[in-house]
C-alpha positions as CSV (number, residue, x, y, z in Angstrom):
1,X,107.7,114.4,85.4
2,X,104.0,114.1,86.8
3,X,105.0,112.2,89.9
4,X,107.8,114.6,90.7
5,X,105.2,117.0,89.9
6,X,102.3,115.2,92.4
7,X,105.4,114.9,94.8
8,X,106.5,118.8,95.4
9,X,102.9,119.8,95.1
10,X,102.3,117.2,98.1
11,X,105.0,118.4,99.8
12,X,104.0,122.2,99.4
13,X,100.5,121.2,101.1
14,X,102.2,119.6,104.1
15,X,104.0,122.4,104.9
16,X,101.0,124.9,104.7
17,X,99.8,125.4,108.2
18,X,96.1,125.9,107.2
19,X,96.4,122.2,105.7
20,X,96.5,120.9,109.9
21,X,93.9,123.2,110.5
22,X,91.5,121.8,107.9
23,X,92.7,118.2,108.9
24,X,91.4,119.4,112.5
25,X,88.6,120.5,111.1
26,X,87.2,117.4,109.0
27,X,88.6,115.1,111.3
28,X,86.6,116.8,114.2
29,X,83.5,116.9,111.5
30,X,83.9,113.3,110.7
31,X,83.4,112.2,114.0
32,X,80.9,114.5,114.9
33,X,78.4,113.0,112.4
34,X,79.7,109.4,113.3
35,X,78.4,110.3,116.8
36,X,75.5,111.9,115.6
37,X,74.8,108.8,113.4
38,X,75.6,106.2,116.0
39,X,74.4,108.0,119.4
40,X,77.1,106.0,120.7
41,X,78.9,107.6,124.0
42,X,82.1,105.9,122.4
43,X,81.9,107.9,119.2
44,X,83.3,111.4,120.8
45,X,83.8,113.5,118.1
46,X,87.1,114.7,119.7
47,X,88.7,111.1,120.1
48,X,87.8,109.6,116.6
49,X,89.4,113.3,115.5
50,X,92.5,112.5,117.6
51,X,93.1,108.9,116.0
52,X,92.4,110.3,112.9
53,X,95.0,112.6,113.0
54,X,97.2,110.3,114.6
55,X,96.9,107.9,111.9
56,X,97.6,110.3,109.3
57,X,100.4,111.8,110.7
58,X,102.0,108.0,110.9
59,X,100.4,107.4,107.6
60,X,102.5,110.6,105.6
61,X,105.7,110.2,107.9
62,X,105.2,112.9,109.9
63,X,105.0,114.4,113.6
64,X,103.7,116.5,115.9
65,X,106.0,119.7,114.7
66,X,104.8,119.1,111.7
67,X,101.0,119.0,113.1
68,X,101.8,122.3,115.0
69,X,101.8,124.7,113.0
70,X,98.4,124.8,111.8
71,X,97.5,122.9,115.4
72,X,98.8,126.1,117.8
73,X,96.7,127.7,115.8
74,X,93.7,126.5,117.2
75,X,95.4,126.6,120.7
76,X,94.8,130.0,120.7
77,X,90.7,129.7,120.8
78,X,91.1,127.4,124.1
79,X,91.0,130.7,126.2
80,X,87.9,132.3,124.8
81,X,86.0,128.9,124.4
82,X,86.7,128.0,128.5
83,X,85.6,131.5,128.8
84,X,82.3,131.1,127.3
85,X,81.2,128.9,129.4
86,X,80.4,131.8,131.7
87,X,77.4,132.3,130.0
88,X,75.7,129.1,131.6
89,X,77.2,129.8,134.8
90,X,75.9,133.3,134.9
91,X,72.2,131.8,133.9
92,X,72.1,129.5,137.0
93,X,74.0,131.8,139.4
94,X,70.9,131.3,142.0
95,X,71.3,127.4,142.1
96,X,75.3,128.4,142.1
97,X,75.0,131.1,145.1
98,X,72.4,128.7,147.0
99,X,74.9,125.8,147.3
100,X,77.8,127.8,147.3
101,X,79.7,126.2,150.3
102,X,78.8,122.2,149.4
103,X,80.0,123.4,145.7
104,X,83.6,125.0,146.8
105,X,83.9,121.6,149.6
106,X,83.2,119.2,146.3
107,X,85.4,120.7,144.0
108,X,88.5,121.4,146.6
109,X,87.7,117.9,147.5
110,X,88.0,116.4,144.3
111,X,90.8,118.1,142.8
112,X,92.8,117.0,146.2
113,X,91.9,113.5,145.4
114,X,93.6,114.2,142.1
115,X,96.6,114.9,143.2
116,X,97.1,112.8,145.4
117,X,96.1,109.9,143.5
118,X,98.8,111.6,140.8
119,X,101.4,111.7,143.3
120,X,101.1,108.4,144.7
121,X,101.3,106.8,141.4
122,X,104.1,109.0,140.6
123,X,106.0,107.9,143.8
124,X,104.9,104.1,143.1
125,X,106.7,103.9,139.8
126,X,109.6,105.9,140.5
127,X,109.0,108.7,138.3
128,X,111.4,111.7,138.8
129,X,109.6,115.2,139.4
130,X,109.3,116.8,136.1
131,X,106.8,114.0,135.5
132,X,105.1,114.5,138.5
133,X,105.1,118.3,137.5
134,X,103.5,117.1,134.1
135,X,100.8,115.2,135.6
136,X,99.8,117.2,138.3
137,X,97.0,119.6,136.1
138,X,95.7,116.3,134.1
139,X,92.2,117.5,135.5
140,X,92.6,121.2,134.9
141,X,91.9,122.3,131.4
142,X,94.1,122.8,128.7
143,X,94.6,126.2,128.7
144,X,95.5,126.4,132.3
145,X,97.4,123.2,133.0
146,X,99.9,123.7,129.6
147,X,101.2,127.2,131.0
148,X,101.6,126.1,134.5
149,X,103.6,122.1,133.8
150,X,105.7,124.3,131.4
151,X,106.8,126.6,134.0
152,X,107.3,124.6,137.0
153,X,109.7,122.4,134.9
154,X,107.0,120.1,132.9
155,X,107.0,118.7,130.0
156,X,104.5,120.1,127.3
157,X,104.0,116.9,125.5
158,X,103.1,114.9,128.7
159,X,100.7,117.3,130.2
160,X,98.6,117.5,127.0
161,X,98.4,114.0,126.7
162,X,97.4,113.5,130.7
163,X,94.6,116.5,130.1
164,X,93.4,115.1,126.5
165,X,93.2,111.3,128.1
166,X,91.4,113.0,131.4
167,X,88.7,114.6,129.7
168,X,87.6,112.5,126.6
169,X,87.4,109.2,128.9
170,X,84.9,111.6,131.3
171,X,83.0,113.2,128.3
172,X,82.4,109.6,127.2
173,X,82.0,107.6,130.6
174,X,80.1,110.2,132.9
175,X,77.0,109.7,131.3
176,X,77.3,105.7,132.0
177,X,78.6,106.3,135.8
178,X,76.0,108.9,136.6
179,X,73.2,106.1,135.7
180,X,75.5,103.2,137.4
181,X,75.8,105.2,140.5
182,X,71.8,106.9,140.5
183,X,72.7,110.2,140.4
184,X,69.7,112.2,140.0
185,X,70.5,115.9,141.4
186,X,72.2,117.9,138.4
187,X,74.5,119.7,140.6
188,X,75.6,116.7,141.8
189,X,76.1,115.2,138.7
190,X,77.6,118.8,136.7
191,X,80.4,118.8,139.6
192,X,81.7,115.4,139.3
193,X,81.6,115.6,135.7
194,X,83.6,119.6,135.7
195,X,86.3,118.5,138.8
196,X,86.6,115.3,137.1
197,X,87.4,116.1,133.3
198,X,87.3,119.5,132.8
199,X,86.5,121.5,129.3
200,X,85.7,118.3,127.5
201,X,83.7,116.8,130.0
202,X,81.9,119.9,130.5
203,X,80.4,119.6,127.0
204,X,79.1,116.6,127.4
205,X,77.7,118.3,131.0
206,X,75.6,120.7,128.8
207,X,74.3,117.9,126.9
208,X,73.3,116.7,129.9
209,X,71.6,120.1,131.1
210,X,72.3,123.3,131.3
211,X,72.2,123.0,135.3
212,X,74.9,120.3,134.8
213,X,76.5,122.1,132.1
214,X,76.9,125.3,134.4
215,X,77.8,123.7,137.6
216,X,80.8,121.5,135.7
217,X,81.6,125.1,134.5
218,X,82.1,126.4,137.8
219,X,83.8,123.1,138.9
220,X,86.2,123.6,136.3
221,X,87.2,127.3,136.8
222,X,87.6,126.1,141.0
223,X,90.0,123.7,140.0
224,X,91.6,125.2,137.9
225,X,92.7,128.2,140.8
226,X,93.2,125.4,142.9
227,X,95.8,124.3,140.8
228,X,97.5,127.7,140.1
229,X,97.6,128.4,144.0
230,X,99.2,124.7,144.0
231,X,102.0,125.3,141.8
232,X,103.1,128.7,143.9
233,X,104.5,126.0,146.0
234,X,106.0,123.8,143.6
């Protein structure tokens, strides 16, 4: 009677979606204060949360429809957050509108590398398009590369795991390749990081600086019109 009690009231929680949306939450909390107890690049609080997750999904028998519907939920803050960032953009507009033309060259530059290093990949392992189509925003943010892989033909699943892989191997690397390759100027540095990784790596950028921070802002908000004028044409 008590197991078959323990088992429906198990079940019951499962299928609450503000049970995935405190998962998020600790998960995200537990790696947070790893990191913070570590100081360890490799301990991104966003990764350990999305192994965690992973694992207990595996663990309880479940998947990602299951995770959904607390975790579309939080999808809907990824507009307002990206927003935000504004904020530090808006604070260093006068180092933005003094290298305004280097900044727009950069970012154009290295969102073109993206794709074509997408598309030649693509093309090397014989992937058919709507894999191409998934690919194509990996560097874009979240909330702009799901809506525009899902209605050229993408699939969802692929584009959020291309974006999520994109950005937490920049938010933990780019503070490693900025001191292998002697970057010193912050613009510099806050472009790469934005173009590179988007959201994600932009919050490492701001741990960097706030110059860095604002300029991988603006980075990601370029690319991220780059890509929507792309996919007209898709």
């Amino acid at each position: 009677m008590n197991t078959n009690f323990l088992i429906s009231m198990r079940d019951t929680l499962l299928s609450e979606s503000m049970f995935y949306i405190a998962l998020s939450v600790l998960t995200y909390f537990a790696g947070w204060k790893l990191q913070k107890k570590l100081r360890s690049p490799l301990c991104n609080p966003l990764m350990i949360a999305t192994v965690l997750c992973i694992a207990f999904l595996k663990l309880m028998g479940l998947n990602y429809a299951d995770y959904a519907k607390g975790g579309n939920f939080i999808q809907l803050f990824l507009p307002p957050s990206t927003a935000v960032l504004a904020i530090s953009i808006y604070r260093k507009r006068t180092v933005l509108l003094k290298n305004i033309f280097p900044v727009l060259c950069a970012v154009i530059a290295g969102f073109a590398a993206s794709v074509v290093t997408v598309w030649g990949m693509c093309k090397a392992f014989g992937l058919d398009k709507s894999l191409l189509i998934s690919l194509l925003p990996k560097s874009v943010t979240t909330a702009i590369a799901l809506p525009l892989a899902e209605g050229a033909g993408g699939v969802s699943a692929i584009t959020m795991f291309g974006v999520l892989t994109t950005g937490i191997v920049g938010a933990v690397f780019a503070p490693l390749f900025i001191r292998v390759l002697g970057i010193k100027n912050p613009v510099i540095a806050g472009l790469a990081i934005g173009t590179a990784s988007h959201a994600l790596g932009t919050t490492t950028a701001l741990q960097l600086g706030e110059t860095e921070g604002a300029m991988s802002g603006i980075a990601m908000c370029i690319a991220g019109i780059a890509a929507s004028v792309l996919f007209l044409f898709l």
